[in-house]
C-alpha positions in Angstrom: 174.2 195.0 31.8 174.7 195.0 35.5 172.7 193.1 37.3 172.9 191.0 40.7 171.8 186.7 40.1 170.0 184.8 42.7 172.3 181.2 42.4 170.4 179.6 44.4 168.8 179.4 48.0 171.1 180.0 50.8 173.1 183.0 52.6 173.9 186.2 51.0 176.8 184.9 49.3 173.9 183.2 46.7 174.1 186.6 45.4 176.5 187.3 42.8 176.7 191.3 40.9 177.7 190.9 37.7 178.9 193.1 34.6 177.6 191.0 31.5 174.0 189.9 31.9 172.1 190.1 28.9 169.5 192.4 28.3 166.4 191.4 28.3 164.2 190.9 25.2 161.1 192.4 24.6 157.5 190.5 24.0 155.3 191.7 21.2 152.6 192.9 24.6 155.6 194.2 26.9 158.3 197.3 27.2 161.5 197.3 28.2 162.6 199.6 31.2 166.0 201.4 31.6 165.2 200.6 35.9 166.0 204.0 37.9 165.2 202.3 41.5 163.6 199.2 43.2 162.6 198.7 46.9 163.7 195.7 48.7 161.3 193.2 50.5 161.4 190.9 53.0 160.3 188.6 50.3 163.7 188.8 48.8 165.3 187.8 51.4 163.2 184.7 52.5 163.0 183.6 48.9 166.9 183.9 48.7 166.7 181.6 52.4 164.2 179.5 51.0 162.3 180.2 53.7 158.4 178.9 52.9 158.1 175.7 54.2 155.4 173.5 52.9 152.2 172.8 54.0 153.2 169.6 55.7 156.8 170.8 56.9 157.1 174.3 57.9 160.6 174.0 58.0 161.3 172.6 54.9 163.1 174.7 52.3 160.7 176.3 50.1 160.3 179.1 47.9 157.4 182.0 47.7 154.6 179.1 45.6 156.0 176.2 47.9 155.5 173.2 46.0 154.5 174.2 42.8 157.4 176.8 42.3 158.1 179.3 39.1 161.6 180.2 40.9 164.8 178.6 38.4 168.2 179.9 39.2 170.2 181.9 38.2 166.9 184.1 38.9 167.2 188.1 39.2 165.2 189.6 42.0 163.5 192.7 43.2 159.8 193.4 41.9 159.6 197.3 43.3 160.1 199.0 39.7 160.9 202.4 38.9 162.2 203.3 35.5 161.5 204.7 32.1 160.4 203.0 29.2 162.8 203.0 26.3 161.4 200.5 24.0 158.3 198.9 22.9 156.8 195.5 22.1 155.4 195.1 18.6 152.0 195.2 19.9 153.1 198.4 22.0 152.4 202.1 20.7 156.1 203.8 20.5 154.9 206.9 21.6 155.2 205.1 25.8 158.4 205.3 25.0 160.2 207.7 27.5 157.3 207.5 30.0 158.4 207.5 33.9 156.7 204.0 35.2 155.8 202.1 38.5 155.3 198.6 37.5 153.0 196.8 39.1 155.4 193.9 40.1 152.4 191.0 40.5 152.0 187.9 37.4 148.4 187.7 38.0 148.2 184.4 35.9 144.3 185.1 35.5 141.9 187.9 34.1 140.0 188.0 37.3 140.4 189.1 40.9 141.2 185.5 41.9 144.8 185.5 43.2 145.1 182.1 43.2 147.9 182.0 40.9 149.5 184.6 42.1 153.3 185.3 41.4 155.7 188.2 41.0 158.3 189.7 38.9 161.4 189.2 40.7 160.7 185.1 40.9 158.6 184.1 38.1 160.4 186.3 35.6 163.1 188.6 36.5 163.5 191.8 37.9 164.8 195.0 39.0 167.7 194.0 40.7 169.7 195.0 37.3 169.9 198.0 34.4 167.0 197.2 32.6 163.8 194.6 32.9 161.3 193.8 30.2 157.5 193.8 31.7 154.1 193.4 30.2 153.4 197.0 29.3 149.8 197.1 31.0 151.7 196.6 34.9 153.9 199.5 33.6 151.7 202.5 34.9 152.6 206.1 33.9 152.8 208.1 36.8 152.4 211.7 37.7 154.3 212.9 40.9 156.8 215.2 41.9 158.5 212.0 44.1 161.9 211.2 43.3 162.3 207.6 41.4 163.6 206.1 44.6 160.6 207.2 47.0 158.2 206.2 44.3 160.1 202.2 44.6 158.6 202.1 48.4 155.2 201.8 47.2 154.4 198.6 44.9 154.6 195.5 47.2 154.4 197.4 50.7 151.3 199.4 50.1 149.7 197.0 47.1 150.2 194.1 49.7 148.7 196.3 53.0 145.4 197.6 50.5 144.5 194.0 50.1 145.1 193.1 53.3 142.6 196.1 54.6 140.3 195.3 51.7 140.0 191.4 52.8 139.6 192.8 56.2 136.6 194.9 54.8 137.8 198.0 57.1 135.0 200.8 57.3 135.6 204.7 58.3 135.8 205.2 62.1 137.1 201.8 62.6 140.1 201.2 65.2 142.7 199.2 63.6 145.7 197.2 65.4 148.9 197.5 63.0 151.9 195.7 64.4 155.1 195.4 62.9 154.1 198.8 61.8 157.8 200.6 61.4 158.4 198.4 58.3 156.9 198.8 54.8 153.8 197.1 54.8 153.0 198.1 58.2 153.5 201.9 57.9 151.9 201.5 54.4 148.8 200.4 56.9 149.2 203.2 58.8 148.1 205.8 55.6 146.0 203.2 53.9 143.9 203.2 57.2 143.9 207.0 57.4 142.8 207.2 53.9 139.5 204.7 54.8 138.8 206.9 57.2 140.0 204.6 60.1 142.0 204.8 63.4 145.4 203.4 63.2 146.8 201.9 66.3 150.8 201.2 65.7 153.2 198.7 67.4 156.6 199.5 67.1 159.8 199.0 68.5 161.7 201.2 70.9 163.1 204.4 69.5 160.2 204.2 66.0 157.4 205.8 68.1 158.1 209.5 66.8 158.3 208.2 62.8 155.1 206.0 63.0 153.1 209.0 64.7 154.1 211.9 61.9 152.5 209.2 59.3 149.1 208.6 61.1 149.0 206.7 63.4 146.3 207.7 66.4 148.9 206.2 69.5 151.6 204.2 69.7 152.3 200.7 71.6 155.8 200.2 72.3 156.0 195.6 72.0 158.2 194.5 75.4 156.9 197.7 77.7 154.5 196.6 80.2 151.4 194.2 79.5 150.6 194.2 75.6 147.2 194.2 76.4 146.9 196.7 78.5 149.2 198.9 77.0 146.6 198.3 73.7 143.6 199.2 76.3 145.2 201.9 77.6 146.2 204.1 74.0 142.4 203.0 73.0 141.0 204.6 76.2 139.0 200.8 76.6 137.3 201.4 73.3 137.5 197.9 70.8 139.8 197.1 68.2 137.9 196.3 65.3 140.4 195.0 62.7 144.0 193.5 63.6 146.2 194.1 60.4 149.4 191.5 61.5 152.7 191.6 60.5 154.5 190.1 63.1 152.5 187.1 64.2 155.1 184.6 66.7 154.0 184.4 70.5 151.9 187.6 70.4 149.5 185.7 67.7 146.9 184.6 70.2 146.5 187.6 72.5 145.7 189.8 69.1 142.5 187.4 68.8 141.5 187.7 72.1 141.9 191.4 72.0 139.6 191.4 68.8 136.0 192.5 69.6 133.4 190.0 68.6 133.1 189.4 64.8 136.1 191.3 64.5 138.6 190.3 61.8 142.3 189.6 61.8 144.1 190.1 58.5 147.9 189.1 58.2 150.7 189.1 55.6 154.0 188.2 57.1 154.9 186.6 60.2 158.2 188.1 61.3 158.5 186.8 64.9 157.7 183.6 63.4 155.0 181.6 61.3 153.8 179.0 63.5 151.9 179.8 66.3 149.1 178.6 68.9 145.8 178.8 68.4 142.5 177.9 70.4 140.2 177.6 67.9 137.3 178.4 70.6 138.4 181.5 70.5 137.7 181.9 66.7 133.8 180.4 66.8 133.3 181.9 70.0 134.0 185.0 68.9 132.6 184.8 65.8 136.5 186.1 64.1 137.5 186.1 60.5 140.8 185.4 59.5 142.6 186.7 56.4 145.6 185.8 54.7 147.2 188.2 52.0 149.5 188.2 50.0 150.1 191.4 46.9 146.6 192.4 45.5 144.4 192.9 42.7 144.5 195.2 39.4 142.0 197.2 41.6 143.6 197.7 44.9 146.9 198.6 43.2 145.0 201.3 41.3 143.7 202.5 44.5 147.3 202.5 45.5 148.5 205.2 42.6 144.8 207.3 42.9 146.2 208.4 46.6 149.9 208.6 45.1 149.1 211.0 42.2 146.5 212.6 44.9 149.7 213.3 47.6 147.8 211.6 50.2 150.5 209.0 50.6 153.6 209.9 51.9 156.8 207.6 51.0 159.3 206.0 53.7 162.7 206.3 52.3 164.7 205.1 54.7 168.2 204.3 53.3 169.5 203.8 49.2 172.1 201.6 48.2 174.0 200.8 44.9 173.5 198.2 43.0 176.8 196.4 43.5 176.1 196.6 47.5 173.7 194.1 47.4 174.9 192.1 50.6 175.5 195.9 52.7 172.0 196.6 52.1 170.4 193.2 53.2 172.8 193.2 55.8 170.9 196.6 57.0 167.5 195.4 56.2 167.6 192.3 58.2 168.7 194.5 61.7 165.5 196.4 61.4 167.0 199.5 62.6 164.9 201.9 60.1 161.3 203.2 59.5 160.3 202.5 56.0 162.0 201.0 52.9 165.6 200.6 51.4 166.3 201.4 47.9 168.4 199.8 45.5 169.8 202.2 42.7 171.9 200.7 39.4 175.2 202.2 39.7 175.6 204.2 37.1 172.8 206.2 38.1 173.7 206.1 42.1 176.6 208.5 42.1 175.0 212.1 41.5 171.9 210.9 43.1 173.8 209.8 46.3 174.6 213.7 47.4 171.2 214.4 47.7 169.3 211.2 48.9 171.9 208.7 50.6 171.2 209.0 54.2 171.1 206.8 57.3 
């Protein structure tokens, strides 16, 4: 089959599309998937850079588990799964076979809600990146929408990742929440997760992504550079508090989002874009009487959440680009300049040609 190997940590040439990969086996408890589409994460492309650090050297090279890593090479990525089930583990009734799926792409390592042991398809195991993956047939969920296979692969790790995030953050209806980074997956993912609470979404965006982030929800719009952050933030709130600060972004900005945080507010974050290490006056956080919240992915739960407001069209997907398989290194090329609103698509070739007329736009 086709599929593109992660050789190891490094620049994009560490991917490598090839023609003769194996297909995968089957477990007695899993199915195999004939993959139709799967979304591309920032994770992918820090896990290809190695870009984790450790706990005691942030810029060490490192991998998504740090120090007690399930990556080996050659490794296929890409955990946002779209496809249809064409055969069955032994344990597995037949009659799945042919169902359309959305896999959800987390190795949960437990049987509770303890992420702890958290891991992913896509570094664990290996992933969509290719024709076909094998998955353990309960985090293959039948699903029931008129959205195209490629606007479904936006949803797993984006909006999974930004329920948990809101859930840890224990965000209530009527709530004003502070989204930055919120053009990207995760953070416009917050934007209609928030909505669907009941809260107030307050995005931060980029020049030129204002328009996009306000047809999906969100209440007004800071543009980061223009003016003073804060009060730019004060002003689109009319003075009112920000409850919850969902952060994507993280870098300089990190401690003016606390101080902007009402007393016993709560700051949730995820990613760290504008980078990871950051200043912090802890006075601020007793003072204050803050919580802070790291995320990453979710539970069973909050990904069931997730497809309950899919199959209810209360979500509505970002597609922002599609790419074939075999254009691996265009499409992170594109992803890293963060010139879209949304999520990029990655199609096997063989199924990327008539689908292109109709759904490959820039």
């Amino acid at each position: 089959m086709h599929a593109v190997l992660l050789t190891g940590h490094g620049g994009p040439e560490k991917l490598i599309h090839v023609t003769d990969a194996p297909v995968p086996d089957c477990a007695s408890d899993e199915v195999l998937l004939e993959i139709t589409a799967c979304g591309l994460n920032n994770t992918d492309i820090w896990v290809r850079e190695g870009a984790y650090g450790t706990d005691d050297d942030p810029g060490a090279i490192s991998t998504w588990r740090r120090g007690r890593s399930t990556l080996v090479f050659p490794r296929i990525q890409g955990a946002d799964i779209v496809g249809r089930i064409v055969r069955t583990g032994a344990k597995i009734a037949s009659s799945r076979i042919g169902e359309r799926v959305l896999v959800d792409g987390s190795i949960y390592n437990r049987n509770d809600d303890s992420l702890a042991d958290i891991d992913y398809i896509g570094h664990g195991r290996d992933g969509g990146y290719a024709e076909y993956v094998a998955v353990p047939a309960e985090q293959a969920h039948c699903i029931r929408t008129k959205m195209t296979d490629a606007e479904l692969a936006t949803f797993w790790c984006a909006y999974h990742t930004g329920e948990q995030m809101l859930e840890r953050a224990s965000l209530q209806a009527g709530e004003r929440v502070l989204i930055t980074g919120a053009s990207g997956g995760v953070g416009s993912g917050l934007i209609q997760l928030s909505r669907a609470r009941g809260a107030i979404p307050y995005a931060v965006v980029s020049e030129g992504k204002q328009d996009a982030v306000r047809k999906i929800g969100a209440e007004a719009v800071i543009i980061r550079g223009r003016g003073d952050f804060r009060q730019e933030v004060e002003k689109a709130t009319r003075g009112a508090p920000i409850d919850v600060v969902a952060d994507l972004v993280a870098g300089p900005l990190f401690g003016t989002l606390l101080n902007m945080l009402r007393p016993e507010g709560r700051y949730t974050t995820a990613g760290a874009i504008a980078g990871p290490v950051v200043t912090l006056d802890l006075r601020t956080i007793y003072l204050k009487q803050l919580q802070l919240n790291g995320s990453s992915q979710g539970t069973r739960a909050a990904f069931r959440r997730v497809i309950d407001l899919i199959e209810a069209d209360r979500l509505r997907p970002l597609l922002a680009k599609t790419y074939p398989l075999s254009r691996i290194h265009d499409a992170q090329a594109y992803f890293m300049a963060k010139k879209f609103v949304g999520k990029i698509v990655i199609i096997p070739d063989s199924k990327y040609a008539p689908f292109a007329e109709a759904s490959h736009s820039a």
